[in-house]
Every structure is written in C-alpha cells, then in structure tokens.
C-alpha positions in Angstrom: 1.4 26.4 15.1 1.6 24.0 17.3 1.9 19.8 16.2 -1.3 19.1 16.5 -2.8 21.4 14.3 0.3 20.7 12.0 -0.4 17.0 11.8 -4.4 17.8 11.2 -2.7 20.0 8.0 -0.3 17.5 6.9 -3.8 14.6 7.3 -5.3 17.1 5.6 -2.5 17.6 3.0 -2.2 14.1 1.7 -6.0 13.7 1.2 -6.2 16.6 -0.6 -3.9 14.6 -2.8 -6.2 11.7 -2.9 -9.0 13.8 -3.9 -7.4 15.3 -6.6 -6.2 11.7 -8.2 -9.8 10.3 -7.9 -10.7 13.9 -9.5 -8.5 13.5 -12.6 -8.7 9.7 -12.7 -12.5 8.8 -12.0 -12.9 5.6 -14.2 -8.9 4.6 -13.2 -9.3 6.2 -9.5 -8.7 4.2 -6.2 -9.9 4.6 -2.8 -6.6 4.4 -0.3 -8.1 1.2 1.4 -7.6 0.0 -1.8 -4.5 1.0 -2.4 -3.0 -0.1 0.3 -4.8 -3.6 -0.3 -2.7 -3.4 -3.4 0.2 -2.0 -2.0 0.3 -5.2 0.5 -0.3 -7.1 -2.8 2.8 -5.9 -4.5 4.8 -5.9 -1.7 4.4 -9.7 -1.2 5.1 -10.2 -4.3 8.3 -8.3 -4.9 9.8 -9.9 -1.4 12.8 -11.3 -1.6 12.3 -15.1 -1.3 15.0 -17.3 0.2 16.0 -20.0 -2.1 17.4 -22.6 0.4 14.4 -22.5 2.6 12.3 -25.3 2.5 9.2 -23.2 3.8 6.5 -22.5 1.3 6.3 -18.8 1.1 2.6 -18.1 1.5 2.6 -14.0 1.8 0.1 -13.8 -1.4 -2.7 -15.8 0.3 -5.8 -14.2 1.9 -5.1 -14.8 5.3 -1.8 -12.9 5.1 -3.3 -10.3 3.1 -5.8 -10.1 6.0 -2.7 -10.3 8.8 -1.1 -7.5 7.0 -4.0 -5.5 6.7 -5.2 -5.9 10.2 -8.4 -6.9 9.5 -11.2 -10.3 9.3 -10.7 -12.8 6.7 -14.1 -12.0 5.4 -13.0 -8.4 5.5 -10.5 -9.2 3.1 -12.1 -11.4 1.0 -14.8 -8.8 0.4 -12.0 -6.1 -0.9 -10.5 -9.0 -2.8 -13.6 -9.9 -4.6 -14.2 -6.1 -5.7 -10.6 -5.5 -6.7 -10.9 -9.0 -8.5 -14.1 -7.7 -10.4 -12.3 -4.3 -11.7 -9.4 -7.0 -12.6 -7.1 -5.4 -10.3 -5.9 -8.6 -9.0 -6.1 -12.4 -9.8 -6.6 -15.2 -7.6 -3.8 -18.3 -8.4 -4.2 -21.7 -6.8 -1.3 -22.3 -4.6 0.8 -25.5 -5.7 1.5 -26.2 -1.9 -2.3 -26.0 -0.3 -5.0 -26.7 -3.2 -7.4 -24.8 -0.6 -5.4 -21.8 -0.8 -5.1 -19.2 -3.4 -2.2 -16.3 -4.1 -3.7 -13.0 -4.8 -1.5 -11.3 -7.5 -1.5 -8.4 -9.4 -3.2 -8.2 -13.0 -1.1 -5.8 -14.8 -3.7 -3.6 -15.4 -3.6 -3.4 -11.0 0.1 -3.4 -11.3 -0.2 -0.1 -13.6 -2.9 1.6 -11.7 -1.3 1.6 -8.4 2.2 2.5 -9.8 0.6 5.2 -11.1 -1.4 6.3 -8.1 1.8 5.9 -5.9 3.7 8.1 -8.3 0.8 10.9 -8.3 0.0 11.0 -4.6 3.0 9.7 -2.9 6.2 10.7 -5.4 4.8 14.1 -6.2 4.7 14.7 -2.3 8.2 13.8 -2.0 8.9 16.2 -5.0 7.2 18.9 -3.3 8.8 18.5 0.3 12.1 18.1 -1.2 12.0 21.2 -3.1 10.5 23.0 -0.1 13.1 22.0 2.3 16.5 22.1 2.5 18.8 19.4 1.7 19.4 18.9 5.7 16.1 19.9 6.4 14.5 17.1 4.4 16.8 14.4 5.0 16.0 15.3 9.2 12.2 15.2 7.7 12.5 11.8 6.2 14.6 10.4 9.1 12.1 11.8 11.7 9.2 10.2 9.5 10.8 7.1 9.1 11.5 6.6 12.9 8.0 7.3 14.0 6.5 5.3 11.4 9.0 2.3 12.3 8.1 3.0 16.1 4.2 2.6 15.6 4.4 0.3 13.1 6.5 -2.2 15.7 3.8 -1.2 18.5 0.8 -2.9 16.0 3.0 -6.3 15.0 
C-alpha cells in the first residue's frame, strides 16, 4: 500500500473514532471543530504564565482563540456563543481591557473534552502501542511528532 492510500486509512481511522464517541455519547458528544475550540481553550489556560513579566497574558480572549484557530473573529465568536449556550465555556471580563473577555472552561466543558480526548485520542495511542513494537512505536511517535511540528511551523 502505498502512503497515500495509507494516510486516506489512517484519516479514515481516527474518524471512525469520532463517529463512534458521538455514537455512544449523543447528548454529551462533540464535533472535532469543537473540540479543538476547547482544546485551544484548555491549552491557554493550563500555559505556564511567567510571573515576572509585566505583560498581561491575554491567550483566553477571542481574538487569540481566533489566531490559534485560524479563523475570523466572527467565526469564533459564533463557535463561542454555541459552546457558551451548552455551558461548555464561560466568558470572564478581563481585569486588564474591560472590552475584552477570557473564554474559560465550565467544568462541565472541562469534563467533556477530557473525556472525549481520552476516548478518541488515548485509546488510539493504546491501540498503536499495543500493535507496534516498542521501537516501532517510539519511531511512530517521533515520525508523527516531526511532521506535525514541520507543518505546524509552515502555518505560524
């Protein structure tokens, strides 16, 4: 098989996995463009802030929710406003900028996408790792980690 086809498998593969979480989980079930709307949520929030630095960290606001995403403000705002409605996330008026607002995490958000991560992403990783052998996965994971970091430098 040649990579092609293999990565139209492996595309194939991981939304299976998706499919079978919104499956099980209908009324608790995300798309992945919201997922990854929370993941960039709870990755700004769990960054490691720099104490001495007089620079107000702004990560949770809408605009770098949108820079991260890749997307429009308003493109943003919309997901923002329909995870805030399923109280996924919260909006927090920033201390700093009284015109700007953090986006945080409502527990029951912080649960659900935990939980979504583990199902999809960690049962994956289960999967390859007993599949593969010990070398053969660690080569897996550093090949996957190199292209990701490659195209993931090319679109910053």
């Amino acid at each position: 098989m040649d990579l092609e086809n293999s990565l139209i498998k492996f595309q194939r593969l991981i939304s299976r996995r998706w499919d079978v979480q919104a499956f099980e989980n209908k009324e608790s079930s995300l798309s992945y463009s919201e997922f990854e709307y929370l993941l960039c949520v709870h990755i700004a929030e769990n960054a490691e802030i720099d104490p001495t630095s007089d620079k107000h960290d702004d990560s949770t606001h809408l605009s770098a929710l949108a820079a991260e995403m890749q997307v429009q403000k308003s493109s943003a705002s919309l997901m923002v406003n329909k995870l805030e409605k399923r109280k996924l996330i919260y909006r927090a008026t920033c201390q700093y900028d009284a015109r700007a607002q953090h986006i945080l995490l409502t527990e029951k958000g912080r649960k659900l996408f935990l939980s979504i991560q583990s199902s999809v992403y960690k049962s994956l990783e289960k999967s390859f790792k007993s599949l593969l052998e010990d070398e053969e996965y660690d080569n897996f994971a550093k090949s996957l980690a190199k292209i990701c970091a490659t195209y993931s430098n090319e679109n910053d």
